[in-house]
N, C-alpha and C positions, 0 to 999 in steps of 0.2 A: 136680256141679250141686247135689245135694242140699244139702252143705256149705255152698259157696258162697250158698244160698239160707236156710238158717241163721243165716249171718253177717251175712247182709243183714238179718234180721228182729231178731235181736238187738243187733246195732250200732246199725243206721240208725236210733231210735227217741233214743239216748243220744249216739251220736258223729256220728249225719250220714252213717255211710258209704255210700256208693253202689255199686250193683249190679255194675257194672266194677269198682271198688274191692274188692269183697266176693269176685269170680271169681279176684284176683291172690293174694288174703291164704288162700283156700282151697286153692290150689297152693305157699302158702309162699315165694314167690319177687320180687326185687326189683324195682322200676322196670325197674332194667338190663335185667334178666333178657326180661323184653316188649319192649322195644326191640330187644334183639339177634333175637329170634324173628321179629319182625316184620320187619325189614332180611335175614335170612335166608330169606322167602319172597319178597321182591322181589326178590332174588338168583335162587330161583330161576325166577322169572319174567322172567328178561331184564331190567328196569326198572333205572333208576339208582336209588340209595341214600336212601330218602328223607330229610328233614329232623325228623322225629319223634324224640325227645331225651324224657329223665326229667322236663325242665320241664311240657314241652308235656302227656306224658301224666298225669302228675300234677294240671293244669287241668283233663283232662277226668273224673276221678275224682273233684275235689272239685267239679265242676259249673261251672267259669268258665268254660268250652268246651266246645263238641261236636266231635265227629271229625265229617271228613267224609265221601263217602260209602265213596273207597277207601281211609281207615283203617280207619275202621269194617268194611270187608269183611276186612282184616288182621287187624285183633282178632277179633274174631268168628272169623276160621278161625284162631288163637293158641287163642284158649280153645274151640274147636268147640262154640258156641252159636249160635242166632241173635239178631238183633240185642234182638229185644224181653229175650230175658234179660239183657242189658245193660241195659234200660232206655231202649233206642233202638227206636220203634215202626215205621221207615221200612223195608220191604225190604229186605236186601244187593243191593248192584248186580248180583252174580252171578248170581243167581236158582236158585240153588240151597242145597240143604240142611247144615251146616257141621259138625251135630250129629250128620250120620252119614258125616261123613266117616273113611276110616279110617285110623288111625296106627298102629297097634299090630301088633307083627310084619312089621318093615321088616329089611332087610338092609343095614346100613351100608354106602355104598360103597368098596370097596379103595383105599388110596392110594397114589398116585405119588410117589416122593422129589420133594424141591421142587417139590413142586404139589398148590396145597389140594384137596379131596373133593369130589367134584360132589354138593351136597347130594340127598337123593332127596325130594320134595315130599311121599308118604304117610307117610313118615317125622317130617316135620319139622310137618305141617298136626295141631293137637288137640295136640302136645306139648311142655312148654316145655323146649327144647335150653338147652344153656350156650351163655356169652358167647367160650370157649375150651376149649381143649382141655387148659387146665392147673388148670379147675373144673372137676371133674366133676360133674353132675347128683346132689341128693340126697332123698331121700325122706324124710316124714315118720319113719318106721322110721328110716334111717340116722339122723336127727337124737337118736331118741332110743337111739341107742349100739349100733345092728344092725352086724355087720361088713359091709365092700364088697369085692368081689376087685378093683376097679378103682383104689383109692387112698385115702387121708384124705379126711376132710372138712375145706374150708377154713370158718375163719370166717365168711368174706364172705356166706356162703349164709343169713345172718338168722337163727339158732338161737336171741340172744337174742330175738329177736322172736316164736318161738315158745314160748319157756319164760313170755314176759309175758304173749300171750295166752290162754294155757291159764292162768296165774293167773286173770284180769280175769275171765274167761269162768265161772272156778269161783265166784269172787268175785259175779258177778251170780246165779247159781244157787243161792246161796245154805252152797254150802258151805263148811266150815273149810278153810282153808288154813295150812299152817305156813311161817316162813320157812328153807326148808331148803336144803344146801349148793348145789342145782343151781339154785334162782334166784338165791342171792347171788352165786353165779360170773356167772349170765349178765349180773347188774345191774352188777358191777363189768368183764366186758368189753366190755360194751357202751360203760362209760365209758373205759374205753382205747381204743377203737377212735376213741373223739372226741378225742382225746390224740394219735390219731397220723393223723388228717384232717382236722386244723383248718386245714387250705389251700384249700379253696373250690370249691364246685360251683354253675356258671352259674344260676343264679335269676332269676325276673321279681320285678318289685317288688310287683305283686300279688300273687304267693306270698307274700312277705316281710309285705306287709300283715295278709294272713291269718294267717301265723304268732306276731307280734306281736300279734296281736288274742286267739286263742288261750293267748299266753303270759302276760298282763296278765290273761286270765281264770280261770287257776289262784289269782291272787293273791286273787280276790274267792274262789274255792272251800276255799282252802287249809285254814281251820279248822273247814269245814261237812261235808267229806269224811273218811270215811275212811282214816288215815293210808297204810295197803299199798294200798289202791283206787286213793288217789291217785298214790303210788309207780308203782303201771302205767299208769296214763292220762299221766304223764310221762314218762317214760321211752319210750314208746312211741311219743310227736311228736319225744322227743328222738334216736331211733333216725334219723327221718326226718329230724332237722334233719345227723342225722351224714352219711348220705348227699348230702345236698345240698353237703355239704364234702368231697365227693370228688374234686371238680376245680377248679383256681383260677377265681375270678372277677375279675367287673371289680373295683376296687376301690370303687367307691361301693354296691355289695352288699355285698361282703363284710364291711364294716364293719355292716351292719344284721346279718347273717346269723350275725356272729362274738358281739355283742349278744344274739342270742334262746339262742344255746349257751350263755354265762355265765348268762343268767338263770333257765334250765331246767338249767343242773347248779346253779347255787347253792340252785335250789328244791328240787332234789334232795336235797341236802346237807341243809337244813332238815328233810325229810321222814325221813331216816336219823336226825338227832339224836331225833326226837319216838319212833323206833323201835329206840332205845337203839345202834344202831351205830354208835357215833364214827370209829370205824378209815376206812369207808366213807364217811362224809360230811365227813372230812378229805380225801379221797381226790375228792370230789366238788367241792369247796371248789378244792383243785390245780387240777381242770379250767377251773371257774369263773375261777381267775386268768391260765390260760393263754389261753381263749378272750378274756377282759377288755383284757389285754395286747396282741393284737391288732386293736382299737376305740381305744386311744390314749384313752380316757376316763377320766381321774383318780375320775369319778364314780363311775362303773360300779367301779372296783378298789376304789373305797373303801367303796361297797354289798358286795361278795364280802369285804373283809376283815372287815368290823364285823358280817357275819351269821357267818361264821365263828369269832368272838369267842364265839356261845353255845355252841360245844364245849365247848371248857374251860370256859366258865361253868357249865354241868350235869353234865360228867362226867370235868373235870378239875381244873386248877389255877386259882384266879382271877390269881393272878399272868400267869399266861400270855393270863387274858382280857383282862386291863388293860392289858399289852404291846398283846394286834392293837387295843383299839380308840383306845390313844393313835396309832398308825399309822394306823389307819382316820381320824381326825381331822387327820392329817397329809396325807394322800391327799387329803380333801375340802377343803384349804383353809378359806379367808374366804368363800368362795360358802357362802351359807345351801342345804342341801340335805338330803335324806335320810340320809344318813352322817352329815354335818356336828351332827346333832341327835340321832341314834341313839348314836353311838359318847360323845357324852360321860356320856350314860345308862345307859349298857352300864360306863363307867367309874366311874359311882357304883357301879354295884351288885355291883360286882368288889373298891372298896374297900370298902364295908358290909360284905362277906364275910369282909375282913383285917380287918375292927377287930372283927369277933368271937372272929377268932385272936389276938388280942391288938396289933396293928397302933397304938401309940397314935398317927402321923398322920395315920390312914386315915379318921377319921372326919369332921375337919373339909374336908380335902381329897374326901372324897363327898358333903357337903352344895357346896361352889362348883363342882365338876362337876355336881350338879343343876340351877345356878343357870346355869352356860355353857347347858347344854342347853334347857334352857327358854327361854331367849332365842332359840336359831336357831329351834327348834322356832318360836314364835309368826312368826315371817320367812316359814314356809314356807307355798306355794301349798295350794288347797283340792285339788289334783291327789294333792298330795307327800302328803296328811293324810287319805286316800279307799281307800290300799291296805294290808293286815295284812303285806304278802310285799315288796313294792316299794317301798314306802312306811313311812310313819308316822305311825302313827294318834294320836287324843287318847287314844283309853282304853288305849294304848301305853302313851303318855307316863306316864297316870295310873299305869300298872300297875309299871312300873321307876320310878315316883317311891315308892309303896307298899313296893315291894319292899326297895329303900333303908334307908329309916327301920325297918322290920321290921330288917332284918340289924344295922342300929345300933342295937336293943334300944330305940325310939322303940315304942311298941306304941301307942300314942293316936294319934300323928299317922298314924301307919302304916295301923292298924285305920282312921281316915278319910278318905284319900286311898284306902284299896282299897275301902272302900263305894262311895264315889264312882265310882272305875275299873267295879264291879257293871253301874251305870247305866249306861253306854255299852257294853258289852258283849252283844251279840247272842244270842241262847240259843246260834245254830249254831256263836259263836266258839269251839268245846268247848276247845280247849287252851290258849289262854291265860285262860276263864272260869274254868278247873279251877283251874289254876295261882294266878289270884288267891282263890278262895274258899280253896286251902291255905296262900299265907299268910296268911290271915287267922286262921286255926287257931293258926296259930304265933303271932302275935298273940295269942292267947286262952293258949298257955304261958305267954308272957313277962310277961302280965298275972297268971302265978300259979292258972291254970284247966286246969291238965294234964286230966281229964277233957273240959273241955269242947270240949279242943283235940280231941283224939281223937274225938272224937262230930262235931266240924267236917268234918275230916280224912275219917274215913270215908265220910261221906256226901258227899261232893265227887267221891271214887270211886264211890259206888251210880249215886250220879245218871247215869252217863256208863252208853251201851250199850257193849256187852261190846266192838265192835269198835272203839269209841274211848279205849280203855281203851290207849293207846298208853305203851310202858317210862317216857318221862322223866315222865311222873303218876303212875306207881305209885312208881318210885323216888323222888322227892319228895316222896309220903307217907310212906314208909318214913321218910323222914330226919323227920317232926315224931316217927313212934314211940321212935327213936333218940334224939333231943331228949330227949322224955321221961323214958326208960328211966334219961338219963344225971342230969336232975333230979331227977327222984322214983322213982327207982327200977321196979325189975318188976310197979307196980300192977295189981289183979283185970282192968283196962279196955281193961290194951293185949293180953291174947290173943283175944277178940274181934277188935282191930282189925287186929292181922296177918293173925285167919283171913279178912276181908272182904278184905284183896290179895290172899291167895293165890288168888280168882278168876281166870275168864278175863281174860286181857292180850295185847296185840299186843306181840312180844317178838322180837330179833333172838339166835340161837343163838348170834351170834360175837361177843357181849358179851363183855366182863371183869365178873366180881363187882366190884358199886358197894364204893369202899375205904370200911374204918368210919369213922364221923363221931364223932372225936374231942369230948372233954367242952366242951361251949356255941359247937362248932361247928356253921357249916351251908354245903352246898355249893353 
């Protein structure tokens, strides 16, 4: 109760949760998990089976519904509260007390071969039983790694879900979190688990609205949050949207349903690159094109290929990013769209990169990939040009047009197309505002101001708080120091500016060291 009433005071202010919502997540246990409980008391009350399903009480947790009065009397003797602790001021129809009812120290009933267990109702009232006899019930304890004499613990029992909210939780608290081996496991099973249930759980279209609504609202938060904060707040709709793909749907859901899974792994994926874990948000990206794949939407694949194109573009090969985003351009067609405008901009800045490696037809072939992009780009709706995550913004555009002519050793033109890009850029955009004031640094090398590049550079880092200070901005400060180092040598200027990265950073442990940046390279 106490918990649950905790969870309620700390959620419901940030996420909305509701008081029922708050009594499920304090037990640790699924949808299913109340559903079965609840069809297990009307078993043993003689009654047929009700109609009560993970949709329906999902409604009444996010507030679209109210139970009636004999769920309500279910619930309430499920979680052994009365109704106002739900949030529900009306009496149980019962007219009795739910909170003192007792369960604890029941005597399982003996079983008959081929014949189920007559449930015992002190038993089964106050406690949340399994959906089966081949889940066994697990306890906070067991989850975190207590032995059972009854068997393993299966996955299914939400473990990721409690390793995310014990982040978030630490996270609003204010304390340091690191990303250590037991959340990156549970962040990468959580995505297999959507990997092996992308076949569909019954949904109402109003959920799906909701979730869509929801998922379009990370893209306005994406650069304003930070990076691991956000990591949990997605992952943890995405946990839900995984269950809802538990069982086939009609097909005119599933195609919305399979939609909000690509868009929340590819955000996913996004939010791993800013936190230096490629391996992972390649891995997220897969999901991305699996769920995609299932929507028949050349759009939508060709949105997951060409965001997936900044892997390699940060912390791989450009060669490989110029491969996904000539595919990503291939995916999107002649339709003017988001893809359609991104990927040939993702294409310039891939070849700027090789014509610093010495690429001599990379250069002019990334000025008329500027010139394709900018044409759909102006094509596209005030919708298409409103979202940083979904979309494609102007001070995008600005910002990979900048970026461009930087890597093509254009340092004037470069230096003002990213002033320019400054202007549209929001204070809270922090990672692509970071990104553009360090190349602008690199700009201030090229122009022969190694000092002042560094004085640029580091303060691009100060400015950010320590929790925005996310890997691909620190490692792409490192590379102007590199720059440097490899121009003008080991100057008085750059031990300063490495000791100002070695600050606090949001860092993933299961990084690879960034490889050296070869002489008048940049990656």
């Amino acid at each position: 109760m106490a918990i649950a009433q905790e969870i309620h005071e700390q959620c419901g202010p940030l996420f909305g949760t509701s008081r029922i919502k708050a009594h499920r997540l304090a037990h640790g246990v699924a949808l299913s998990d109340i559903v079965a409980q609840v069809k297990a008391l009307y078993e043993v009350d003689g009654k047929p089976l009700p109609r009560l399903g993970e949709t329906l009480l999902s409604a009444y947790e996010s507030g679209y519904k109210r139970p009636g009065p004999e769920y309500l009397h279910y619930l309430c003797a499920v979680y052994r509260v009365e109704p106002d602790a739900l949030d529900y001021q009306s009496p149980c129809i019962c007219g009795r007390g739910h909170a003192t009812r007792a369960g604890a120290g029941s005597v399982p009933q003996p079983r008959v071969p081929d014949q189920r267990p007559v449930p015992d109702p002190d038993a089964i009232v106050g406690a949340i039983v399994p959906r089966s006899e081949e889940r066994p019930w697990a306890t906070v304890n067991d989850l975190r790694g207590h032995d059972r004499a009854d068997g393993p613990l299966t996955i299914d029992v939400g473990e990721e879900d409690i390793v995310l909210r014990r982040t978030l939780l630490q996270l609003l608290a204010g304390a340091g979190v690191a990303l250590d081996g037991q959340f990156l496991g549970a962040v990468d099973n959580l995505r297999r688990k959507m990997d092996d249930t992308l076949v569909g759980a019954t949904v109402s279209p109003t959920m799906l609205d909701q979730w869509e609504e929801t998922t379009y609202g990370y893209g306005r938060q994406y650069q304003a949050t930070p990076s691991l904060r956000m990591l949990c707040d997605v992952l943890l709709d995405f946990s839900e949207v995984r269950r809802m793909c538990d069982k086939r749907q009609p097909v005119e859901l599933q195609e919305r349903l399979c939609r909000i899974a690509a868009q929340l792994s590819g955000l996913s994926g996004l939010i791993m690159i800013n936190l230096g874990d490629h391996r992972l948000a390649r891995s997220f990206f897969r999901t991305a094109r699996t769920a995609a794949d299932e929507t028949g939407d050349r759009q939508l694949r060709a949105w997951v290929t060409v965001r997936e194109s900044l892997v390699p573009m940060y912390y791989g090969d450009p060669r490989e990013a110029l491969h996904l985003a000539r595919k990503a351009q291939d995916l999107a067609g002649r339709t003017p769209g988001v893809a359609a405008a991104m990927a040939p901009a993702v294409e310039a800045r891939a070849l700027g990169m090789l014509a610093m490696r010495g690429r001599g037809d990379a250069a002019p072939s990334a000025r008329r990939a500027l010139v394709r992009g900018r044409s759909v780009f102006d094509q596209l709706s005030k919708t298409d040009t409103s979202d940083l995550v979904f979309g494609f913004t102007d001070r995008q555009m600005a910002f990979y047009e900048g970026d461009t002519f930087t890597n093509l050793g254009d340092h004037r033109q470069g230096d003002e197309v990213l002033s320019h890009a400054l202007t549209l850029y929001s204070p809270t955009d922090r990672v692509d505002l970071t990104l553009v004031r360090l190349d602008r640094a690199m700009c201030k090398l090229h122009a022969g101001h190694p000092e002042a590049a560094l004085t640029a550079g580091r303060e691009a880092i100060y400015d950010l708080p320590a929790d925005h200070r996310s890997d691909i901005l620190v490692h792409r400060a490192r590379q102007i120091g590199a720059a440097v180092a490899t121009k003008h040598g080991q100057i008085p200027e750059l031990k300063d500016f490495y000791e100002a990265l070695s600050g606090p950073s949001v860092k993933s442990p299961t990084q690879d060291p960034p490889a050296a940046v070869r002489p008048g390279e940049q990656v």
